[in-house]
N, C-alpha and C positions, 0 to 999 in steps of 0.2 A: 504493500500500500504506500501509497504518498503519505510522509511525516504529516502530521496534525498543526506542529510547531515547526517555526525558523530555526536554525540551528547555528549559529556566528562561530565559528572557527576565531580565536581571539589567541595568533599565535607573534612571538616576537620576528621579526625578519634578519635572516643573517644572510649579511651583506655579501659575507666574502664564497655562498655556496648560490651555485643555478638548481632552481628545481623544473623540472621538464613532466613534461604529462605522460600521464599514463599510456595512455593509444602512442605517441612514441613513441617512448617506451620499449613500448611492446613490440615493436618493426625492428631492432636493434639487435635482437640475438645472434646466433653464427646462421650463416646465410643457407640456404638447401645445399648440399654437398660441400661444404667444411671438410678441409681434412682431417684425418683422424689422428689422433696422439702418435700413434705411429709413423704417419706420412709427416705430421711437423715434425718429428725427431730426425727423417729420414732428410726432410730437406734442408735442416740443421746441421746435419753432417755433412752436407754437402759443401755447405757456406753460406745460408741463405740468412742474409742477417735479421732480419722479421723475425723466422723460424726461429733463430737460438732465441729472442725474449722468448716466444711465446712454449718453447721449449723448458725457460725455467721458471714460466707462471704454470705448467704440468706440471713439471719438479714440486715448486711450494706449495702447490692445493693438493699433489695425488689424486689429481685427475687424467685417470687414464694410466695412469702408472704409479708404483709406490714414491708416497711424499719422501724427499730428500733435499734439504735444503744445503747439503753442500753441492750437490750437483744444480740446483736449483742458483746458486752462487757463481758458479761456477759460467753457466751459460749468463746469467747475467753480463758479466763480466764479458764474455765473446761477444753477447751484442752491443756492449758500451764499446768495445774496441773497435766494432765495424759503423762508428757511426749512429746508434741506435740509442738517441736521448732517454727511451724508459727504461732502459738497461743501466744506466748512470744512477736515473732515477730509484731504484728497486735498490741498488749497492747503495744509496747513500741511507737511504731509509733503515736498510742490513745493519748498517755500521752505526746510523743513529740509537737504537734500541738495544742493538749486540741481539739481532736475529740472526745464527747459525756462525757469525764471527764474534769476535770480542767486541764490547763498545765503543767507538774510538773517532772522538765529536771533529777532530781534525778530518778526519779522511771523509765521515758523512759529511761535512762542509764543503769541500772537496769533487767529491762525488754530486751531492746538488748542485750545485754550482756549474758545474760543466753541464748538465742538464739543461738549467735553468739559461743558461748560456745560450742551446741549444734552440733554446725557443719553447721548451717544454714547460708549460705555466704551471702544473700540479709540484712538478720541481719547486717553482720558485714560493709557490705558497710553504710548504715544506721546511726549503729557508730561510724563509720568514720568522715561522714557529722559532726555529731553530738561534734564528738571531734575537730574538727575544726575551728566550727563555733563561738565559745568563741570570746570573745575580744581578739586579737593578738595570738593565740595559740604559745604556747614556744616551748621548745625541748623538755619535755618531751609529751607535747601531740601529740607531731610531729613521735613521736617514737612509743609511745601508738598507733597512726594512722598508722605507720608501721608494727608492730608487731600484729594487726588485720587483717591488708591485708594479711598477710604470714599466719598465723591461717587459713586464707578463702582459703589457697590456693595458693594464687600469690607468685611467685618466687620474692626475690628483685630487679631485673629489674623493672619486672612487676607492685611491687608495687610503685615503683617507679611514672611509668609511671600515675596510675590509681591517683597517689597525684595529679601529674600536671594536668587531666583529671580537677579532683574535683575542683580545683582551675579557670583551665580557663572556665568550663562553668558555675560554679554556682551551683555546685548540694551539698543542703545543707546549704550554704554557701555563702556569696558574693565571686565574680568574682575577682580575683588578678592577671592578667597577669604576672606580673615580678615572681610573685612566680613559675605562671605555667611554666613561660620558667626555672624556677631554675630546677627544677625536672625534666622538659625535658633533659635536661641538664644531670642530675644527670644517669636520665637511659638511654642515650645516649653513656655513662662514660664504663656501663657494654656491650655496645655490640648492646644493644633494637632496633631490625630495626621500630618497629613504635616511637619509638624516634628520631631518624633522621626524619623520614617523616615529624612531630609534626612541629621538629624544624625549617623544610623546612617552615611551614606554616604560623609560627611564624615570622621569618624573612621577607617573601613572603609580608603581610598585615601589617608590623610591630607592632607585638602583645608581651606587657610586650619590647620589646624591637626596635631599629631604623630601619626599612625597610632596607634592606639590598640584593639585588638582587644576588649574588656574595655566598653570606651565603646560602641564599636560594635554590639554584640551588647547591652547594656544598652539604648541607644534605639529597637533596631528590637524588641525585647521589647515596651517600652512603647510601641509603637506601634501592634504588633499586638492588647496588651489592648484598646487604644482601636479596635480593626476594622477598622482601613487594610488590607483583601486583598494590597495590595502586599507589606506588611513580613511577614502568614503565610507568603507565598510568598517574599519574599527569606531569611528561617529556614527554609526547604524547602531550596531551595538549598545554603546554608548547611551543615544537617547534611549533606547529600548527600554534595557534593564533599569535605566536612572545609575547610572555610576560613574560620577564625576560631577553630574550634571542633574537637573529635574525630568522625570521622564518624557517623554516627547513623542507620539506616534505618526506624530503628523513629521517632524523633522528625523525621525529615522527613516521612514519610507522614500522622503527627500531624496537623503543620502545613499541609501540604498541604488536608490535610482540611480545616483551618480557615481557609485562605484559600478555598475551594470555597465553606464556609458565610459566609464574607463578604462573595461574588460576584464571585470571579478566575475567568472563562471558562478562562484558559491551566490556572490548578490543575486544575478540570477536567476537560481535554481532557486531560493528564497522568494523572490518574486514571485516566483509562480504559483508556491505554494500559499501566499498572501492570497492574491488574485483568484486562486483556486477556489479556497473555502473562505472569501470574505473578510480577512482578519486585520487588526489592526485599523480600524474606522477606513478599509477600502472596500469599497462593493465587490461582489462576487463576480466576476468575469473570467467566462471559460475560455474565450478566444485571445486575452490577454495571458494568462496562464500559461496555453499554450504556446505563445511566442516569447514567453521566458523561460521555457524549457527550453525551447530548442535555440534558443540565442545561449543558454547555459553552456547545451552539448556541443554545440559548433565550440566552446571555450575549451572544450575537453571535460567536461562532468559526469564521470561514471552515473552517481546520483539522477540526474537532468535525463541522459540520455533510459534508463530505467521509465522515469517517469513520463516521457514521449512515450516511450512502448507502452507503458500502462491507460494514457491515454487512448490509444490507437483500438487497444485489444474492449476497452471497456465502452468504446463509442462519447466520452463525454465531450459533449458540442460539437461532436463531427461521428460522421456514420463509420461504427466498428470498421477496422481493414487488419484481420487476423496475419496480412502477409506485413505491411509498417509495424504490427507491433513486432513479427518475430524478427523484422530487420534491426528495428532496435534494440531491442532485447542482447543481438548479436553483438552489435557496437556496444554496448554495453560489459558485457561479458568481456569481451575484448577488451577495455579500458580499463579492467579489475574490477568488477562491481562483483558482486559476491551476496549471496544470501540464503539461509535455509530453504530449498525445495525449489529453487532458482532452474534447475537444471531441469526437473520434474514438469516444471512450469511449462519450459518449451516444446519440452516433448508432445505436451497436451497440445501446444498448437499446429506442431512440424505434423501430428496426427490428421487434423482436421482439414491442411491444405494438400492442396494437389498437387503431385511432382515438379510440374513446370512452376506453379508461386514458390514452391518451396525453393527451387534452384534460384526464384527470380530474387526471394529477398535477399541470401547469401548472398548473392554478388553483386546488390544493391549495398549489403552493408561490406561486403569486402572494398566494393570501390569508395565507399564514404570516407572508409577507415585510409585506404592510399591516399586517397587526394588530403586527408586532415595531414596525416604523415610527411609531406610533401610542403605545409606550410612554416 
């Protein structure tokens, strides 16, 4: 069934990780005819320098062959020598932890570094960690850690941002709140709309700095002028429940709305479910409902795209079409949606259609899922 209630995801944003959608995802795996552990070892011994990484990413997982992480080291090592940044990468990582060699922060620096050099950004995030995690880092490590992130890529906002990240979760490193709100700060300074949002969050929990309601509701404002879909929907929130603020149902739905036109799937899939059953002083509208599911699932919302198919299959304000819902239901599935008797479900309907609709919806929903893949 479609949830009863909105359901506001109220999570922090860290800056320095991409999160990617499901239904991508899911197109990402080894391609039809992968070679097999044994054809990448074969073409490892040949000299194929690809083959030796991926030769001692079999080595470290034991997959496809008994785990052995000196051999696993080992090809490392052959494909850092032929040229092969995540072979650098993997030895310095080895060498930072003392995984299958002793620890030994020279040579992991070392080892990243030539990576990072290489162009490989995972590398230089790594060295980041790495340069940080010293007893008190000064300014120039602090600069070193900037002038890595811009190397990798990041604009100085950005890296900015991606310090604060480091700092408030730990990665690498112990947890320093006052530092992370300093850099918050810092790429706030340039403009950074997930800088305001940060700081929103920061203040919000009183994190590195004094709870401050007033602060908090000030940055995720100016967050949201600057378009961040997040901070529309964390002032969705916000008015909703009354926290921070005096309830609002009329200025969370606002907001709602403008986190939708800033491309927040979950606003959404919320919308729709507003719209659906009336809630929140909106009238009941089934044709608008509708087009906030499916403006949802175009975002990639396992959720959304579920509740199109439950649309479809139950007729509401449009005449049942058993073959749309099982299309959806597909995409769905696809995207990781999950749920008790989920499978059961389709069955009942792949029953009731005719071989040709059933072929039709499949490759209506294979092509939906290519073309989303593809954007």
């Amino acid at each position: 069934m479609i949830g009863k209630n909105p359901r506001f995801v109220l999570a922090l944003i860290l800056a320095a990780l991409v999160f990617h959608s499901p239904l991508k995802a899911a197109g990402q795996g080894a391609p039809e005819g992968a070679d097999t552990p044994q054809a990448i070892l074969a073409k490892a011994e040949d000299g194929d320098a690809q083959a030796m990484f991926q030769a001692g990413r079999l080595y470290e997982t034991g997959q496809g062959v008994p785990r052995n992480l000196s051999l696993a080291l080992a090809w490392y090592q052959k494909a850092a020598e032929a040229g092969v940044p995540q072979g650098r990468h993997q030895l310095g990582l080895a060498y930072e932890i003392g995984k299958g060699v002793t620890a030994d922060r020279a040579r992991a620096v070392e080892h990243l570094g030539l990576a990072a050099g290489a162009g490989h950004r995972d590398a230089a995030y790594s060295l980041v960690s790495l340069t940080l995690a010293g007893p008190g880092p000064g300014p120039k490590d602090i600069q070193a850690a900037l002038d890595l992130l811009k190397k990798a890529g990041e604009t100085e906002a950005r890296a900015r941002m991606t310090l604060g990240a480091f700092y408030e979760n730990g990665l690498g490193l112990s947890p320093n709140y006052s530092r992370a709100l300093g850099w918050y700060e810092k790429a706030a300074e340039l403009g950074h709309p997930e800088a305001f949002y940060s700081l929103g969050v920061c203040y919000e929990i009183g994190l590195g700095a004094k709870a401050d309601a007033d602060q908090a509701l000030a940055n995720f404002k100016k967050a949201a002028e600057l378009k961040l879909p997040a901070a529309a929907y964390k002032l969705a929130a916000l008015h909703l429940n009354g926290v921070l603020i005096k309830p609002d149902n009329s200025k969370a739905v606002d907001y709602m709305r403008q986190a939708v036109a800033d491309g927040h799937a979950e606003a959404a899939n919320e919308l729709g479910v507003i719209h659906l059953q009336g809630m929140l002083d909106q009238p009941r509208d089934l044709k608008r409902a509708f087009e906030m599911f499916v403006r949802s699932a175009e975002l990639g919302n396992p959720e959304a795209m579920k509740n199109v198919a439950v649309i479809f299959r139950g007729g509401l304000g449009r005449p049942p079409d058993q073959v749309q819902a099982l299309r959806w239901y597909l995409t769905a599935r696809a995207a990781g949606y999950q749920n008790p008797g989920f499978e059961e479900l389709m069955d009942e309907i792949r029953k009731g259609l005719r071989p040709e609709d059933l072929k039709r919806a499949e490759a209506e929903a294979e092509k939906w899922l290519a073309e989303f893949r593809k954007r």
